[in-house]
C-alpha positions in Angstrom: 124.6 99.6 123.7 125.6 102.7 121.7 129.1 102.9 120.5 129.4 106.7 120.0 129.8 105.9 116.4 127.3 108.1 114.5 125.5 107.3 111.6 127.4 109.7 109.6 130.6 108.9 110.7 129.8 105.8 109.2 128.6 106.5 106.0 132.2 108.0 105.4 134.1 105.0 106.8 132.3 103.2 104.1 133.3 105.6 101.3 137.1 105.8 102.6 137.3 101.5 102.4 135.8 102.2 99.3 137.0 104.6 97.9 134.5 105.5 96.3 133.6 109.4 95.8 131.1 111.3 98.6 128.3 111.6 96.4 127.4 108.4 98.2 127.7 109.6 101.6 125.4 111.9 100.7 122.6 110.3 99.4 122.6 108.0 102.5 122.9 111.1 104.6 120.1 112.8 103.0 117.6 109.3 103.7 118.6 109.4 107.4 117.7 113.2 106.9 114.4 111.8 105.4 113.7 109.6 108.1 114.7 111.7 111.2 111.7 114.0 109.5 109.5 111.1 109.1 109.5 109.6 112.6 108.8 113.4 113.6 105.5 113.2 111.7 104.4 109.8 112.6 104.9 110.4 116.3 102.8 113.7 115.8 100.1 112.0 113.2 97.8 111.4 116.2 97.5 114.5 117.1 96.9 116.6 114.3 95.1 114.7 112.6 97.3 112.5 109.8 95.6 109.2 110.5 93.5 109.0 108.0 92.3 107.8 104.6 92.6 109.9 102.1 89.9 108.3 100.0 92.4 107.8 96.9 94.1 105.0 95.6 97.9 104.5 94.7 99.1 102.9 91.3 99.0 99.8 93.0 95.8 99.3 93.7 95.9 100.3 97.5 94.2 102.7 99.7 96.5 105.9 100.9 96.6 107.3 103.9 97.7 110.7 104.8 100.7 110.0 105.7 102.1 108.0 102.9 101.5 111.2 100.7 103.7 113.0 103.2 105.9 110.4 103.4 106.2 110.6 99.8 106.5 114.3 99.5 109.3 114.1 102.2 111.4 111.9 100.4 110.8 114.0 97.2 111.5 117.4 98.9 114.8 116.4 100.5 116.2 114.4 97.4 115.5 117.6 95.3 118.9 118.9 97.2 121.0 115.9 95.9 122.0 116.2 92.6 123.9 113.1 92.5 120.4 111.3 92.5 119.3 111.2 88.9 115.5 110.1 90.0 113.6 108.5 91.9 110.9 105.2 91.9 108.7 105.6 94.5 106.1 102.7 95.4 103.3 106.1 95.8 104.0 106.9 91.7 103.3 105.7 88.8 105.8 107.0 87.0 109.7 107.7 87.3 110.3 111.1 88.8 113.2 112.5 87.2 114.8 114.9 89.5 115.2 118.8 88.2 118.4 119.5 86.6 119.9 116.4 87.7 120.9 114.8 84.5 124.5 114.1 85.2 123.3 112.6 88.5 125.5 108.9 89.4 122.7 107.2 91.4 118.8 106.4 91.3 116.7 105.9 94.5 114.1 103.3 95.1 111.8 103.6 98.0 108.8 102.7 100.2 108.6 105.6 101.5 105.9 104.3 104.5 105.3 100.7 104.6 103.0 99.2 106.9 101.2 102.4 106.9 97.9 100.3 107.2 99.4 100.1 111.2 99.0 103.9 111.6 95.9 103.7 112.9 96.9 101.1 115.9 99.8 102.7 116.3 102.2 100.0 115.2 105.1 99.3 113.7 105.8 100.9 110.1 109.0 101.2 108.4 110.9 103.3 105.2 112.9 100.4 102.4 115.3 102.1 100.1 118.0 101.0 97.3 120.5 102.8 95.6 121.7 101.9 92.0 124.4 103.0 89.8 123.1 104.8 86.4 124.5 103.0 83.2 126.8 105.4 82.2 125.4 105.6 78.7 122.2 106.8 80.4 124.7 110.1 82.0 123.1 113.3 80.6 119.7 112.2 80.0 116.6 112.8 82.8 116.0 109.7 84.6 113.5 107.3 83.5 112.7 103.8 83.8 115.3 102.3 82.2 117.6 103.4 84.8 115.9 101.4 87.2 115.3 98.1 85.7 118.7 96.7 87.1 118.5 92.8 89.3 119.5 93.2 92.7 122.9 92.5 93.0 123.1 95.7 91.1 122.7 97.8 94.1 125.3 99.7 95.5 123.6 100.4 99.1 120.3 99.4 100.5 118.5 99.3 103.8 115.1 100.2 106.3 114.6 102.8 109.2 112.1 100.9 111.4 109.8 103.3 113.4 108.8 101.7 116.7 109.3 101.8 120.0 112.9 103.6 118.8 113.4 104.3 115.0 116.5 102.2 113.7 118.2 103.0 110.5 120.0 99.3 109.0 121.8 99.4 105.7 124.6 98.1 103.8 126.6 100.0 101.2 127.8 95.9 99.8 130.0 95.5 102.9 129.1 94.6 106.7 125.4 95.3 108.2 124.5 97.9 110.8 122.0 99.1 112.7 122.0 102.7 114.2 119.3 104.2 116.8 118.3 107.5 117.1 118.5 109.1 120.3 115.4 111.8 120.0 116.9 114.5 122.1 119.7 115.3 119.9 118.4 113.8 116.5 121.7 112.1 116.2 121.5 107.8 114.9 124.3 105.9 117.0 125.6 102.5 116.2 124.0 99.9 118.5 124.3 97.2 116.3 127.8 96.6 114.6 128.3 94.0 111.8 124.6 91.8 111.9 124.5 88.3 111.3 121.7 86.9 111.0 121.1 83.8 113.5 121.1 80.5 112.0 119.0 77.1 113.9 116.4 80.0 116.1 113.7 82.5 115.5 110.4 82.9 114.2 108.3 82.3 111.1 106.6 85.4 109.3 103.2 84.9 107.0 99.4 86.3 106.4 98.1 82.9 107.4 94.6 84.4 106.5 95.5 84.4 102.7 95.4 80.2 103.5 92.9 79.4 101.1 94.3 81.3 98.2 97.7 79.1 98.8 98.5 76.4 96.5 98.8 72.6 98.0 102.6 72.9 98.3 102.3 76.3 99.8 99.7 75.0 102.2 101.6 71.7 103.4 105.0 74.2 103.8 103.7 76.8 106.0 101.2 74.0 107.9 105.5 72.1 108.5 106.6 75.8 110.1 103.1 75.8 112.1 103.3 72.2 113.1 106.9 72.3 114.8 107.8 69.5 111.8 110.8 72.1 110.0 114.0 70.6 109.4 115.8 73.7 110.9 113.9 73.6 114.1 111.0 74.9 116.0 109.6 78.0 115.1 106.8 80.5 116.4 104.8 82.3 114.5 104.9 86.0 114.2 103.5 88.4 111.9 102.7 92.3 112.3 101.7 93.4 108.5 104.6 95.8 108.4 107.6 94.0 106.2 110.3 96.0 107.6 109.6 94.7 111.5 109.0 91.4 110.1 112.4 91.3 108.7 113.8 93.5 111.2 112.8 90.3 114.0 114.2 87.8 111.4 117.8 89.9 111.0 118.9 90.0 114.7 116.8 86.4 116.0 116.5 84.2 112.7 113.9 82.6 110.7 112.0 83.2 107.4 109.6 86.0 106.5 107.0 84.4 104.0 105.0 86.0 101.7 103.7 83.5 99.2 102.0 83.9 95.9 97.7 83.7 95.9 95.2 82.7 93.1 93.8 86.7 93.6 98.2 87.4 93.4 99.8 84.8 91.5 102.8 87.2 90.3 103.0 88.0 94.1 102.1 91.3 96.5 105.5 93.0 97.3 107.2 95.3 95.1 110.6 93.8 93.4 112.4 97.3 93.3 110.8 98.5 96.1 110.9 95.8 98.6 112.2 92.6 98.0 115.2 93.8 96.4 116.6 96.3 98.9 115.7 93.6 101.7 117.3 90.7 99.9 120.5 92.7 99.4 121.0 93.9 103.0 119.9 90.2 104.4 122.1 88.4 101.9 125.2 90.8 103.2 124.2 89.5 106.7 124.7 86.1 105.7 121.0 85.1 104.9 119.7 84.4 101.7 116.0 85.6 99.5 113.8 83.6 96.9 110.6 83.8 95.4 110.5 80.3 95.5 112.7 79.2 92.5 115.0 82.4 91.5 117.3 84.2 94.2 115.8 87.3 94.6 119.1 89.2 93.6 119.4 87.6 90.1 115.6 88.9 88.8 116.1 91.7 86.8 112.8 93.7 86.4 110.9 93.9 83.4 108.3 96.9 84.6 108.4 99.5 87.4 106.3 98.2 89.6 107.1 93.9 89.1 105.8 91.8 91.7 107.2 88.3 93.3 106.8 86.2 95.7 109.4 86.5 98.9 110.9 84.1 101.0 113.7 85.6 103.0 116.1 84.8 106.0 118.3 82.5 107.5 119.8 80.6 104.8 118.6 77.3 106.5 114.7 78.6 106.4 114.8 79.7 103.0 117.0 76.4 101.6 114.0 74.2 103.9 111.0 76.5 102.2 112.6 75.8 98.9 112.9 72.0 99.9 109.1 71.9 101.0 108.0 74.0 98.1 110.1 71.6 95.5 111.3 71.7 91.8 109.2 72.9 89.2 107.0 74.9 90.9 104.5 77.0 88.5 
């Protein structure tokens, strides 16, 4: 149930218990402007036309669809207003963008700016990630470039998802308490519906691409056949998985469990995105009391080497993650 609480009336609670300066606020306030924009062009894709391929392929590798260009050029247009953000790393570049004239800017964004867009076309769930770190303050004055962004997680200052489904839900942390905010379409206003998440400990579901199987090491194999098999310490488990990360974790944060995406002999550094992805995710979900590996570092304590690092992920409850670690064991390659 709504609280009345808006989403920016939040954002400046957080800066008063902080007491930290508004440039903050903003930045936030300027992502929920991103993605108020964004669920108005993914509810429209349909109908004029946005499904698509384009028939080019991103820095990673992957095929992009119309609307992770617009997605992308979204993000870029309404950050080009903030001049507290210094630049910004976007899973849809190769390169930094360094934001015009914003030299002296405090903060950089990282961003998905569409995952799951491979569920356009079925009209499923897709989502937005973002992080915000701190520049280095010997880095003040100069454009942004990568070095900016090659901070670990527990670096960030703010992170979080807007989920676009059934209702588009904006959940973030600014390093304090979790919360989830709806938006209510007819006045284009996010509302608190779900003050101070914890995540559920003992219940919930497992997340993986079971259909990467015979790419999986042995100890990969016999953990996720435990989940299937009802045999986890922590607790029957049922299997869910939609190929959009932010609903998978979105499930896992209000009813429990562990979203899994393990490392493959076509992957062995991993799929997801470290600054994109995992990071932002692990920080919000560690702040909600669960916890985020790639099977032997916390997530939080990798500090990138390259723009676009891969790992593996393991995040959720604490007691999933601690059992995948357990079933994966020491020394894993």
């Amino acid at each position: 149930m709504a609280t009345g609480l808006t989403l920016s009336e939040q954002f400046f609670r957080d800066q008063a218990a902080s007491g930290a300066s508004g440039d903050l606020s903003t930045v936030l306030n300027r992502i929920s402007l991103a993605a108020r924009m964004l669920a108005s062009e993914i509810m429209r894709a349909g109908f004029v036309g946005k499904l698509g391929l384009t028939g080019d392929s991103n820095v990673q590798g992957e095929q992009v669809r119309q609307l992770d260009i617009i997605s992308n050029d979204i993000v870029s247009q309404v950050m080009d207003h903030a001049p507290m953000i210094a630049g910004i790393g976007s899973e849809e570049l190769e390169d930094v963008y360094a934001m015009p004239g914003s030299e002296h800017g405090k903060y950089v964004l990282t961003i998905d700016p569409l995952d799951g867009s491979g569920n356009v076309d079925v009209d499923g769930a897709m989502g937005t990630i973002f992080g915000i770190y701190r520049r280095p303050e010997e880095r003040s004055g100069l454009p942004a470039d990568v070095a900016d962004f090659l901070q670990p997680g527990r670096d960030l200052v703010a992170a979080g998802y807007v989920l676009y489904g059934p209702s588009t839900m904006f959940v973030y942390t600014a390093g304090g308490s979790v919360h989830g905010f709806t938006l209510d379409r007819s006045i284009g206003t996010f509302f608190l519906t779900h003050p101070s998440i914890r995540i559920p400990e003992g219940a919930g579901t497992y997340a993986v691409n079971e259909a990467n199987e015979s790419e999986w090491d042995d100890r990969t194999r016999d953990m996720v056949a435990t989940f299937r098999r009802q045999q986890s310490r922590c607790g029957p488990r049922q299997a869910r998985y939609s190929g959009a990360l932010a609903a998978d974790v979105h499930r896992i944060l209000l009813r429990g469990g562990v979203f899994m995406y393990p490392p493959t002999s076509s992957r062995p550094e991993g799929k997801l995105r470290l600054l994109y992805e995992n990071a932002p995710l692990a920080f919000l979900i560690s702040h909600a009391g669960g916890a985020a590996t790639d099977g032997r570092r916390d997530i939080l304590d990798i500090t990138p080497t390259e723009l676009h690092q891969r790992t593996p992920l393991y995040i959720g409850s604490s007691g999933d993650v601690a059992e995948v670690q357990r079933l994966l064991g020491p020394g894993r390659d």
